[in-house]
C-alpha positions as a printed NumPy array, in Angstrom:
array([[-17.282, -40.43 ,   0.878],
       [-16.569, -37.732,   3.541],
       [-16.299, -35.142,   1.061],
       [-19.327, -35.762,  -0.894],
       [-21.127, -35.461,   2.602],
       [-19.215, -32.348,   3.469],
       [-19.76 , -31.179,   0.531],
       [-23.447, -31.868,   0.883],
       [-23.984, -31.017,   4.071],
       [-22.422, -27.185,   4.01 ],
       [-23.927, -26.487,   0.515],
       [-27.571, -26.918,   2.202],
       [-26.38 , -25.248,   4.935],
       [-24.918, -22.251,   3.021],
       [-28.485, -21.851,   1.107],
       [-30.751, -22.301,   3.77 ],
       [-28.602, -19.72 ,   5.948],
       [-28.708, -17.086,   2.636],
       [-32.701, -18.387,   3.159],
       [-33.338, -17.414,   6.323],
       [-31.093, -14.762,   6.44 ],
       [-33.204, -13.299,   3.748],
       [-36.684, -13.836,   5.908],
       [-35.777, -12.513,   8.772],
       [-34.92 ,  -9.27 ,   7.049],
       [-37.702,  -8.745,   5.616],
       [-39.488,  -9.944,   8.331],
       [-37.538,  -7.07 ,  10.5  ],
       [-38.685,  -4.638,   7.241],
       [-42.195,  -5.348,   7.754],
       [-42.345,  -5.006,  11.399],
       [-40.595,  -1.566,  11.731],
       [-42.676,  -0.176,   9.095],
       [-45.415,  -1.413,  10.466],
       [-45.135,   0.533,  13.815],
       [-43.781,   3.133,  12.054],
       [-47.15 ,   3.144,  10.261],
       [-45.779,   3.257,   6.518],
       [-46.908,   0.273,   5.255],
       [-50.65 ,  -0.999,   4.465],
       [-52.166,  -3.655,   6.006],
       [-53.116,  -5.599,   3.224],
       [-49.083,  -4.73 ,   1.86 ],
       [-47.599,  -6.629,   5.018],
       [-49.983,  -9.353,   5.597],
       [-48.999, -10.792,   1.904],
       [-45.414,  -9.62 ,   2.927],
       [-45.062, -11.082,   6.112],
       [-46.471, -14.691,   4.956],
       [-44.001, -14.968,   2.102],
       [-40.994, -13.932,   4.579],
       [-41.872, -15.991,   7.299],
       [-42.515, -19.265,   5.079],
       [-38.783, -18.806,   3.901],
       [-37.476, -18.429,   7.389],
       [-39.485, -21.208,   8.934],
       [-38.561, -23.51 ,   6.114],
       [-35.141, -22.605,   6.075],
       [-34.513, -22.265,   9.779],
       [-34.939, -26.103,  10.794],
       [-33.09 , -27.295,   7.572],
       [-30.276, -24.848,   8.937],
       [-30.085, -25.992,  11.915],
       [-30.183, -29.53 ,  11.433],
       [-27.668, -29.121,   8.851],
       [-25.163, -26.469,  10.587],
       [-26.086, -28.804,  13.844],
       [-24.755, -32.232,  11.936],
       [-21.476, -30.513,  10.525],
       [-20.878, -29.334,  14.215],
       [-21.131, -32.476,  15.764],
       [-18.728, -34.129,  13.022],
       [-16.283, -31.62 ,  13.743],
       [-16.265, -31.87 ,  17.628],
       [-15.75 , -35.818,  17.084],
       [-13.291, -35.592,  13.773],
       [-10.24 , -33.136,  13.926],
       [ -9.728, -33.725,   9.845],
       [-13.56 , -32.89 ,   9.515],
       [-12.55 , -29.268,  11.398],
       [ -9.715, -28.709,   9.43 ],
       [-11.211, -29.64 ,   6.2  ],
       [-11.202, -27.171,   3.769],
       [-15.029, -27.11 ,   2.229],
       [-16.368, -26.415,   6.117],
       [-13.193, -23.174,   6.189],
       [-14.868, -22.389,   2.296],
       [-18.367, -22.152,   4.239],
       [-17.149, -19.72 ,   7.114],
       [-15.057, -17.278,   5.418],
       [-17.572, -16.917,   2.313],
       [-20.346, -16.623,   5.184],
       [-18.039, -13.964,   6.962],
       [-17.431, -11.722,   3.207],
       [-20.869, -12.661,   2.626],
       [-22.169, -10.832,   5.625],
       [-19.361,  -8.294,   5.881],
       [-19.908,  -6.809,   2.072],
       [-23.955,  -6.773,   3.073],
       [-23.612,  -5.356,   6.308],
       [-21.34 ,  -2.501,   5.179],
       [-23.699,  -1.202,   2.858],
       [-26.776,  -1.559,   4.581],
       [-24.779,   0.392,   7.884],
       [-23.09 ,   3.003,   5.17 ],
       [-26.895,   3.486,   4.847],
       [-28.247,   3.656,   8.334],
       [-25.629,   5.797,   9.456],
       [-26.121,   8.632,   6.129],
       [-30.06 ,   7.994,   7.092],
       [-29.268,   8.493,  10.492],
       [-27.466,  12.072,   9.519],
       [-30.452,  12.801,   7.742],
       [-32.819,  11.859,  10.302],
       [-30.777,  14.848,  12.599],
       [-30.88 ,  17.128,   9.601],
       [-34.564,  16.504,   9.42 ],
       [-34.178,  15.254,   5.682],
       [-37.543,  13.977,   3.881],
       [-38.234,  10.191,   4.353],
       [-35.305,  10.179,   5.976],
       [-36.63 ,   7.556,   8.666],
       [-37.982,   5.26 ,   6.369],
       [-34.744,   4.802,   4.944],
       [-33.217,   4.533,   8.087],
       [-35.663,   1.808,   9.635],
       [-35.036,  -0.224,   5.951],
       [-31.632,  -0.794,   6.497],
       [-31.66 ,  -1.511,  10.604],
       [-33.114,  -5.032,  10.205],
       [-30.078,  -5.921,   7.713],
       [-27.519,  -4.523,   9.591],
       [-28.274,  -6.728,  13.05 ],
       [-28.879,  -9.491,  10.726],
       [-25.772,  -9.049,   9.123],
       [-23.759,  -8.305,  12.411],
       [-25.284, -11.46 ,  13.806],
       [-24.311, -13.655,  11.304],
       [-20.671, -12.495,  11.32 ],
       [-19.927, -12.53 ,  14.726],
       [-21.345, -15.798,  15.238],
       [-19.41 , -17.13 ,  12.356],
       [-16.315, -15.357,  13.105],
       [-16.834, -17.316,  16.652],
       [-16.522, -20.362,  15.546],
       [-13.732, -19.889,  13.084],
       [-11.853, -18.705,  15.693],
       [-12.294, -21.54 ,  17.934],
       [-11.46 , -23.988,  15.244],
       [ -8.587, -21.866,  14.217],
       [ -7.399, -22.539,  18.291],
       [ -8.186, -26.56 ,  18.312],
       [ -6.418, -27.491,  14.8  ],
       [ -4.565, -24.464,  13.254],
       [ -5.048, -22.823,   9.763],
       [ -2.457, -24.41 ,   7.02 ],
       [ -2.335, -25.123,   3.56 ],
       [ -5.047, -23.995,   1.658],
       [ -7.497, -23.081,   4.526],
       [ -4.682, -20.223,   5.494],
       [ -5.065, -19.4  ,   1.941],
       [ -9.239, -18.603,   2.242],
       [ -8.267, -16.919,   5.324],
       [ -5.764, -14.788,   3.918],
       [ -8.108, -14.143,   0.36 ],
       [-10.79 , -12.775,   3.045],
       [ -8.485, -10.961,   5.327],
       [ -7.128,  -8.937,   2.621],
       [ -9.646,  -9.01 ,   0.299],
       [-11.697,  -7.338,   2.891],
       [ -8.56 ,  -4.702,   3.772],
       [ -7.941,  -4.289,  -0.13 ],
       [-11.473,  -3.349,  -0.534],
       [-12.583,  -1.112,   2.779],
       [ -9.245,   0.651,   2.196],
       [-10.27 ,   1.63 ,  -1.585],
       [-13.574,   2.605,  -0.193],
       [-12.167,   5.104,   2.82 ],
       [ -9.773,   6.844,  -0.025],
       [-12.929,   7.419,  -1.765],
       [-15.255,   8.415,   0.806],
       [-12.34 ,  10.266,   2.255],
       [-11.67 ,  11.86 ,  -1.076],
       [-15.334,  12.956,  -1.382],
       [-15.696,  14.519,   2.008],
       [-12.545,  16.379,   1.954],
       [-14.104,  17.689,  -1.533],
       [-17.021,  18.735,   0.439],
       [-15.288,  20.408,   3.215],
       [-13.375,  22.492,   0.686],
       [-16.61 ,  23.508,  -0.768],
       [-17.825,  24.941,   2.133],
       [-14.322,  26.722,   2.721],
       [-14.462,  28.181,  -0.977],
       [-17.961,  29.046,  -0.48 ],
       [-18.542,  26.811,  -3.962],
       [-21.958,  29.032,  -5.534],
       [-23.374,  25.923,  -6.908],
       [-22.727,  22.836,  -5.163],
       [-24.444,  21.884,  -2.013],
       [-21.517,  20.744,   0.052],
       [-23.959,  19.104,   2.895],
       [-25.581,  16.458,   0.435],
       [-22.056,  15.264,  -0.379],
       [-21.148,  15.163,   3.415],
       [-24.102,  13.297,   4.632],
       [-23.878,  10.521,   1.49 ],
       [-19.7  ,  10.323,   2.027],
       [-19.367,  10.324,   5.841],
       [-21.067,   7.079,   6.389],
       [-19.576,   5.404,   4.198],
       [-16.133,   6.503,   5.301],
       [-16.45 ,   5.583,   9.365],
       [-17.814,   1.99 ,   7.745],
       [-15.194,   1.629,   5.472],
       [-12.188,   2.927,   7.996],
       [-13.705,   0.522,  10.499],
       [-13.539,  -2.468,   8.299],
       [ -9.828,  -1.836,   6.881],
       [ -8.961,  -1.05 ,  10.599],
       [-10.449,  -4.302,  12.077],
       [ -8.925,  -6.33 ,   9.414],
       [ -5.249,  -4.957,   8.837],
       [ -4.655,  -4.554,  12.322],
       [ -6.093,  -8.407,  12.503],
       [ -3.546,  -9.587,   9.819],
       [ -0.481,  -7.075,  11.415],
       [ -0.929,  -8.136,  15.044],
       [ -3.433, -10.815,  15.329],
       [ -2.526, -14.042,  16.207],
       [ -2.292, -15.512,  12.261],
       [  0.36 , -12.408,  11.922],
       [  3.997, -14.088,  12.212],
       [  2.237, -16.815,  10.134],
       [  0.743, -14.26 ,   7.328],
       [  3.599, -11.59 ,   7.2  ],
       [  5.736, -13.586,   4.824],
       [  2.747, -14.813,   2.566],
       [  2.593, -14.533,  -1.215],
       [ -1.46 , -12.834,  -0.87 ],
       [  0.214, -10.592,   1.622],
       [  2.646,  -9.156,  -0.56 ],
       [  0.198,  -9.031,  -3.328],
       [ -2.152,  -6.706,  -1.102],
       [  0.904,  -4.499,  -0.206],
       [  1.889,  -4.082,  -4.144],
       [ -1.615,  -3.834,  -5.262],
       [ -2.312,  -1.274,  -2.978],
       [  0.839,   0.572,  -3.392],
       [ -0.096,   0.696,  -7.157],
       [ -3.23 ,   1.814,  -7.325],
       [ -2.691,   4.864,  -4.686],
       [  0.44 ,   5.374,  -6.341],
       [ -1.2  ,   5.549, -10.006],
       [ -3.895,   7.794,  -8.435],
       [ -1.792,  10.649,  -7.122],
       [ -0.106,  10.889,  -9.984],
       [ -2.98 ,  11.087, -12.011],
       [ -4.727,  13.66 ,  -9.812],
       [ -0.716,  15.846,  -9.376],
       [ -0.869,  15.595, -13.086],
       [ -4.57 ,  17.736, -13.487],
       [ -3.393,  20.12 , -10.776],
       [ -0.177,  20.883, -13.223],
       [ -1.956,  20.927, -16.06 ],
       [ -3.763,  23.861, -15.039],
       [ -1.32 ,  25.275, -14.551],
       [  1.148,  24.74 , -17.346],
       [ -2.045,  26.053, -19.338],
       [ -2.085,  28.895, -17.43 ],
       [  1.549,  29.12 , -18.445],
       [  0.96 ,  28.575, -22.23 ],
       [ -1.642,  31.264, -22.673],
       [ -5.311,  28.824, -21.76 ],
       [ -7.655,  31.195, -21.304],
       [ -9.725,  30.166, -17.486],
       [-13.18 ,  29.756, -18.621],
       [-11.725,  26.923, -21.097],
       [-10.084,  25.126, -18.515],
       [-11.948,  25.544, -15.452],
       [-15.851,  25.44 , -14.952],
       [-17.496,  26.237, -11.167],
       [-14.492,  28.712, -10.108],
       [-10.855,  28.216,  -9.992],
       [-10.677,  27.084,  -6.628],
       [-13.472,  24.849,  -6.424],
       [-12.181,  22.647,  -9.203],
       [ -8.532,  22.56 ,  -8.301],
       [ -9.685,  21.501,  -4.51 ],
       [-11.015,  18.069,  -6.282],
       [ -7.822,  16.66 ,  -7.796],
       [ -5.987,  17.903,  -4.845],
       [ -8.222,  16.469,  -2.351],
       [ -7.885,  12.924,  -4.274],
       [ -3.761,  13.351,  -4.456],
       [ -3.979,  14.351,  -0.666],
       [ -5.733,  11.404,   0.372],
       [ -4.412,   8.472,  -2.104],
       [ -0.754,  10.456,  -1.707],
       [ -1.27 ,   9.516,   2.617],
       [ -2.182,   5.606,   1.423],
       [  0.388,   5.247,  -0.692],
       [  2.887,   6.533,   1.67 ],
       [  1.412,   4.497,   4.818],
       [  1.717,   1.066,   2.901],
       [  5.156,   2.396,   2.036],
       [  6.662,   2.826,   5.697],
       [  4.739,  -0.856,   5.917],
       [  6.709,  -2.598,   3.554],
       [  9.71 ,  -0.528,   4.571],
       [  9.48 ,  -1.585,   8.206],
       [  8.661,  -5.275,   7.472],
       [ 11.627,  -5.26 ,   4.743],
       [ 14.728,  -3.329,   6.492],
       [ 17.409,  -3.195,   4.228],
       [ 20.13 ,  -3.503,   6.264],
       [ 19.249,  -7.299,   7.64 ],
       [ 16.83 ,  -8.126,   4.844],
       [ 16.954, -11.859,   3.768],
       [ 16.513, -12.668,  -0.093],
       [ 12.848, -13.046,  -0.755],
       [ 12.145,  -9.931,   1.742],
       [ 14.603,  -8.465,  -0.504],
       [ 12.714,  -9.637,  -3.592],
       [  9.524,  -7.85 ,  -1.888],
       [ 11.281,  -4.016,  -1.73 ],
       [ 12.602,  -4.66 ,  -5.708],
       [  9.022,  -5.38 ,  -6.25 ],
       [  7.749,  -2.697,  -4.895],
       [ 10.435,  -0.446,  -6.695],
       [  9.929,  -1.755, -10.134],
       [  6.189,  -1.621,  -9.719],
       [  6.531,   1.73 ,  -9.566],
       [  8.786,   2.096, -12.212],
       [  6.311,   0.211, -14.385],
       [  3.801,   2.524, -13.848],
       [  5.988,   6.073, -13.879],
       [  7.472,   4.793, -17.126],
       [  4.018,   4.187, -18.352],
       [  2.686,   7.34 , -17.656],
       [  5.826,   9.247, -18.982],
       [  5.941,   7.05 , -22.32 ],
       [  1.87 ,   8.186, -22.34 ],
       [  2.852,  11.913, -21.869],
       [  6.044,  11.79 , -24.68 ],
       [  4.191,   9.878, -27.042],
       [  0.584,  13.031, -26.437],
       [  3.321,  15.727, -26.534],
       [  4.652,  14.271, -30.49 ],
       [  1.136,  13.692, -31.353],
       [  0.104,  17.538, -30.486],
       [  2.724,  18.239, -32.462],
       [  2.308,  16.396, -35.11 ],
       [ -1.328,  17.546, -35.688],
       [ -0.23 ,  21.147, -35.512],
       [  2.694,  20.68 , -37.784],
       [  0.541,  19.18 , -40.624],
       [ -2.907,  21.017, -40.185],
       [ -4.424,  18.139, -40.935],
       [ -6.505,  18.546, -37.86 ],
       [ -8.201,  22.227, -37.498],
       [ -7.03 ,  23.008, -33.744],
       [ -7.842,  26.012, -32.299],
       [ -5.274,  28.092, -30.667],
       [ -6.905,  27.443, -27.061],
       [ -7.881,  23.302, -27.657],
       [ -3.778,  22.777, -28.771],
       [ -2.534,  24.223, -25.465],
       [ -5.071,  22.666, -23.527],
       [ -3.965,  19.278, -24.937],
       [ -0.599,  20.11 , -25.042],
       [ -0.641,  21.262, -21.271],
       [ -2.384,  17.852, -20.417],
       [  0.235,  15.549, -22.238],
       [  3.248,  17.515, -21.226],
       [  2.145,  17.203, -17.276],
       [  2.173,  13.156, -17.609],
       [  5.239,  13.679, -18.909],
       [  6.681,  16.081, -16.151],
       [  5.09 ,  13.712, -13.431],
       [  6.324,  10.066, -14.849],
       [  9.898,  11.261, -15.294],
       [ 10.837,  12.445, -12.217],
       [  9.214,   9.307, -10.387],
       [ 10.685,   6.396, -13.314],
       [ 14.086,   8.252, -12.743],
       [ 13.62 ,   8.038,  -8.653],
       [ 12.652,   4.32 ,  -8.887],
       [ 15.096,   2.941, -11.861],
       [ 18.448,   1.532, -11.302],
       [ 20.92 ,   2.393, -14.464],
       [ 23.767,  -0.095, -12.642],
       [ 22.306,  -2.459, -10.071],
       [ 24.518,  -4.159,  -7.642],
       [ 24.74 ,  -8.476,  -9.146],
       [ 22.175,  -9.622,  -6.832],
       [ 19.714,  -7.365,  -7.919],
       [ 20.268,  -7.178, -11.853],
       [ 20.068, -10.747, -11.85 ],
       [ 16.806, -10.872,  -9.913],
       [ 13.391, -11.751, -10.773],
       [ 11.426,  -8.748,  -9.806],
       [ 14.048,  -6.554, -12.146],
       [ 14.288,  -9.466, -14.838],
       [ 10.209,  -9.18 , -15.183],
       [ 10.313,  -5.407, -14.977],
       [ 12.512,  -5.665, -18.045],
       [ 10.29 ,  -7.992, -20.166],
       [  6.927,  -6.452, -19.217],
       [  8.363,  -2.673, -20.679],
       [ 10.135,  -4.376, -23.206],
       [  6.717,  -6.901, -24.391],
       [  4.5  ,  -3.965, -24.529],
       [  6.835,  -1.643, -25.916],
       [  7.531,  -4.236, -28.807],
       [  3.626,  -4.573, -29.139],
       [  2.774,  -1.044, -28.778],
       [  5.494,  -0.173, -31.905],
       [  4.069,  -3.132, -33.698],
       [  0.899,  -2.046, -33.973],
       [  2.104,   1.284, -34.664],
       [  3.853,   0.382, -38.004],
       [  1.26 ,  -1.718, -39.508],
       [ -1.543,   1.408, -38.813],
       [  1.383,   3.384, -40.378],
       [  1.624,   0.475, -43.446],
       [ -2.84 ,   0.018, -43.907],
       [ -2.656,   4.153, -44.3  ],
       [  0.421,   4.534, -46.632],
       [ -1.526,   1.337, -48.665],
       [ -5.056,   2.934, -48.264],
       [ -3.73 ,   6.423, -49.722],
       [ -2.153,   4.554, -52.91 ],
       [ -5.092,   2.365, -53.302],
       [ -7.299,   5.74 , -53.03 ],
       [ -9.418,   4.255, -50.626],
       [ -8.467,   6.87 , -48.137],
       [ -7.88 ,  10.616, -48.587],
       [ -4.408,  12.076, -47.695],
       [ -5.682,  14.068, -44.963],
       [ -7.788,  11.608, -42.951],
       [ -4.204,   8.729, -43.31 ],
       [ -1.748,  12.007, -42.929],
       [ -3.661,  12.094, -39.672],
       [ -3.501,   8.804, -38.33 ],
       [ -0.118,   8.081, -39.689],
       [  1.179,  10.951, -37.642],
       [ -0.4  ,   9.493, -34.544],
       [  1.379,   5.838, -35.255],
       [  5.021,   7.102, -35.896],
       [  4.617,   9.528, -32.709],
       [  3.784,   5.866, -30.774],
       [  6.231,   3.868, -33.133],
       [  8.639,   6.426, -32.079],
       [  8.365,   6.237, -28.104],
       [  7.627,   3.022, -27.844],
       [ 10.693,   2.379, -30.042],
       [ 12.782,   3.958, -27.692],
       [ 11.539,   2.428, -24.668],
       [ 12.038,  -1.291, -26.584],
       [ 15.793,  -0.194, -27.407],
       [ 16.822,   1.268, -24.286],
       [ 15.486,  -1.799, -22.216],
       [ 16.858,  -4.463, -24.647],
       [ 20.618,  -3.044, -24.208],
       [ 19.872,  -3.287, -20.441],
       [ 18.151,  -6.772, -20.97 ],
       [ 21.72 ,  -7.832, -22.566],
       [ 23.706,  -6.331, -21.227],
       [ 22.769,  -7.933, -17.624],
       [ 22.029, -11.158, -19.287],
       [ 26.068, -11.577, -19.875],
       [ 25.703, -11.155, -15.741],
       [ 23.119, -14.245, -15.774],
       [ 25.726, -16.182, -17.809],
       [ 28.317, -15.724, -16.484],
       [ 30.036, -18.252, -14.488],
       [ 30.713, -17.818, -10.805],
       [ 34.178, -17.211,  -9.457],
       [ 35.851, -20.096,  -7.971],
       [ 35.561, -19.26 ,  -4.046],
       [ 38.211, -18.675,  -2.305],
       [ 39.219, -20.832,   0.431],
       [ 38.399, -20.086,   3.81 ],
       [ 41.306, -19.108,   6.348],
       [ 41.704, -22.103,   8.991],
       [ 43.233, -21.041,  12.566],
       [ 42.747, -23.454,  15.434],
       [ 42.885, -22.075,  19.177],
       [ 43.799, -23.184,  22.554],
       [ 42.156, -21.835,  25.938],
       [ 43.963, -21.999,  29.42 ],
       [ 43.245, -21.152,  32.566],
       [ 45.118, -18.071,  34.327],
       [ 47.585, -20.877,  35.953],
       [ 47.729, -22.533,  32.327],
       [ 45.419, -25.235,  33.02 ],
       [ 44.166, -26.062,  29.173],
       [ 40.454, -25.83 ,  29.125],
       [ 39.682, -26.826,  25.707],
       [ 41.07 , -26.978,  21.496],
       [ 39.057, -24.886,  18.982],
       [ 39.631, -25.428,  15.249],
       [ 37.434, -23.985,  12.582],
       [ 37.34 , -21.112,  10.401],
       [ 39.028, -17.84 ,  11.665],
       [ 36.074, -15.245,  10.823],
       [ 33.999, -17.73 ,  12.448],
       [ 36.259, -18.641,  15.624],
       [ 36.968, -14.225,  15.888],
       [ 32.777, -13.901,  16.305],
       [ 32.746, -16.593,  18.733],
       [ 35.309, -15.075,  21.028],
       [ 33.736, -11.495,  20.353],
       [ 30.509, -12.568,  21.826],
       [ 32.046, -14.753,  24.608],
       [ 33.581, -11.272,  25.814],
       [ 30.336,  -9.26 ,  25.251],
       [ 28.899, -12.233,  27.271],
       [ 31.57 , -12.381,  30.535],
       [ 33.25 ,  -9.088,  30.612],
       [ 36.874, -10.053,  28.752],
       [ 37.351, -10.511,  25.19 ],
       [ 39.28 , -13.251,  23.962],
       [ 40.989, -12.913,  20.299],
       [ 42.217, -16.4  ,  18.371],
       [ 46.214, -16.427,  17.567]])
């Protein structure tokens, strides 16, 4: 029975809040323009009624509502730590957060425009005010209360889950947002450096430097929260935790070497004879400052959220499932080197292929140009699989689950990737005998299979003979232990007074006495 009335009780609370939240910024709309003088009379008469009959309809039912799960709480400790009334305040607190970035992301490029004397440049800028202080209001008040509860009964169980999903979705999210703003403005500011003839650098400034102080404030307030905050001893060993450090090391880390790879591809068709004009439009140094401005700034992510998990995993003193975390980290990044090298192989033999057969008319400028884009993944995912890859693991880690999953991810999509390759290989073979194809169009697509059945063949092989041959490891059975060396001690006094008998392990008794004379001055041995 209480949760059907919790339940009740916060679901009319969370619409009626959405409600009036609504009302009151239009209301604030209406109002601004109204002194502002853009908006007709007859526009915000019909405006304002419709507002204000949502907010005064859904401000009592709020507050009676809100007011009733308040007082339950004061009197109940289970109702405060119940999980439907933490479900209300952190999807009130994303709620308002996602709103409230955008609408300031807006007020503050308005505001730019406003001091660069932009057209309608106010308008926009008095739009999004009433949103933001709504927005701001709703959080802070919310993030009030959740903070007091958080002090009276403690987060556990699944209400430190929904904090955790909005901590980091919220860090996962702003932090994507200030590589891309970032990535932008640094784009821009290059622009301006190059003197780029037919961009306006300034447009792309005022629209990306909003959204960047918004987005590095939000990440800031939030990871800084979850590092040193007082939830931080509790969230630093969490399972969402160590998803937001791998997803974000993947998706920088897939970036830069994305963006590395167009820089070098330039450049190795520079190398292979690619005329400019065919690679490059808007001058040669205007379009190599965008990939490297995107490398530069998803390269400084990915190596930040490395010297994280570095510092919060030290090798040296590392238990097992902090452990764990590093080889996941590792063979995440394998994964996706390997992925981009097999990509880059697999482009390179299909170049060649379609050159070798003239079955597909390439031109002596498109080859190189495809062959200088294939080749680069190929140059890039090497060098980084090679870096992250073990060959001969120590026991511990061959036999773990991080490698272990590694090994049957590669190897399940490699065995997919080479299936599918040999039946497309098997329908055109079939199609050319049963004439319903021609030679040339199956010669082509044939080519393409066998240069993925070939690669992806490989990859399968290699990793199965590593998938065995550490699987005899799994099997194996444990050597008998060996058994521990016993030594029992006696202490006396300077005079030979006994003070006390000590029997145990030696290795055990040696630290004892080592720490007794780090402790007092004199070190004591066993004999």
């Amino acid at each position: 029975m209480r949760t059907v009335r919790r339940g009740y009780v916060l679901l009319v609370a969370l619409v009626s809040l959405a409600l009036l939240a609504s009302g009151m910024v239009t209301l604030g709309r209406v109002l601004l323009a109204l002194v502002s003088g853009a908006i007709g009379p007859l526009v915000w008469r019909e405006t304002v009624a419709q507002a204000s009959g949502f907010a005064l309809v859904a401000l009592p039912v709020w507050l009676l509502h809100w007011g009733l799960a308040q007082r339950l709480a004061a009197r109940d400790s289970e109702e405060r730590s119940a999980a439907l009334r933490w479900l209300y305040l952190y999807g009130v607190l994303a709620g308002s957060v996602i709103a409230g970035a955008i609408a300031l992301s807006g007020l503050l490029t308005a505001g730019l425009d406003v001091l660069l004397r932009a057209p309608l440049a106010r308008e926009r800028l008095l739009e999004q005010l009433p949103l933001v202080v709504v927005a701001a209001t709703l959080w802070g008040y919310h993030w009030q209360v959740a903070s007091r509860d958080r002090a009276a009964v403690g987060e556990s169980g699944v209400v430190a889950t929904l904090r955790r999903c909005y901590v980091y979705g919220v860090a996962f999210g702003s932090f994507l947002a200030v590589l891309a703003a970032s990535a932008a403005l640094l784009r821009s500011l290059w622009g301006i450096v190059v003197g780029a003839p037919l961009l306006d650098p300034l447009v792309s400034i005022r629209e990306s430097s909003g959204p960047a102080l918004v987005a590095l404030g939000l990440w800031g307030f939030h990871w800084r929260w979850s590092t040193s905050g007082p939830t931080a001893a509790d969230d630093r060993s969490s399972l969402l935790r160590v998803a937001f450090l791998l997803a974000t090391l993947g998706v920088t880390l897939l970036v830069t070497l994305l963006q590395l790879g167009q820089l070098l591809a330039f450049l190795l068709g520079q190398a292979l004879g690619v005329p400019r004009e065919a690679s490059l439009e808007g001058g040669l140094l205007v379009r190599l400052g965008e990939p490297a401005a995107t490398a530069l700034v998803a390269g400084i992510g990915w190596w930040y959220y490395w010297r994280v998990l570095r510092r919060e995993v030290t090798p040296a003193t590392a238990l097992p499932p902090q452990r764990a975390v590093a080889w996941l980290a590792r063979y995440l990044t394998a994964l996706i080197a390997l992925g981009i090298l097999a990509v880059g192989v697999a482009g390179v033999l299909w170049v060649l292929g379609d050159l070798q057969t003239g079955a597909v008319a390439l031109s002596a400028t498109r080859w190189r140009q495809e062959m200088s884009t294939v080749a680069t993944l190929a140059l890039i995912g090497l060098p980084v699989w090679l870096r992250a890859w073990s060959p001969r693991p120590a026991v511990d880690e061959a036999t773990s689950l991080p490698r272990r999953l590694y090994l049957y991810l590669v190897l399940g999509a490699a065995v997919l990737a080479a299936l599918l390759a040999a039946a497309t290989i098997a329908y055109q073979a079939l199609s050319v005998a049963l004439a319903a194809r021609s030679l040339n169009a199956a010669l082509v697509e044939g080519v393409r299979a066998a240069a993925v059945l070939l690669v992806s063949g490989g990859i399968a092989g290699y990793h199965w003979r590593v998938l065995r041959a550490e699987g005899r490891l799994v099997a194996a059975p444990a050597p008998p232990a060996l058994p521990l060396e016993q030594a029992s001690v006696w202490l006396v006094s300077a005079t030979g007074e006994p003070l006390g008998h000590f029997t145990g392990e030696r290795a055990q008794l040696e630290r004892l006495f080592a720490r007794w004379a780090t402790e007092y001055g004199e070190r004591a041995s066993p004999r």
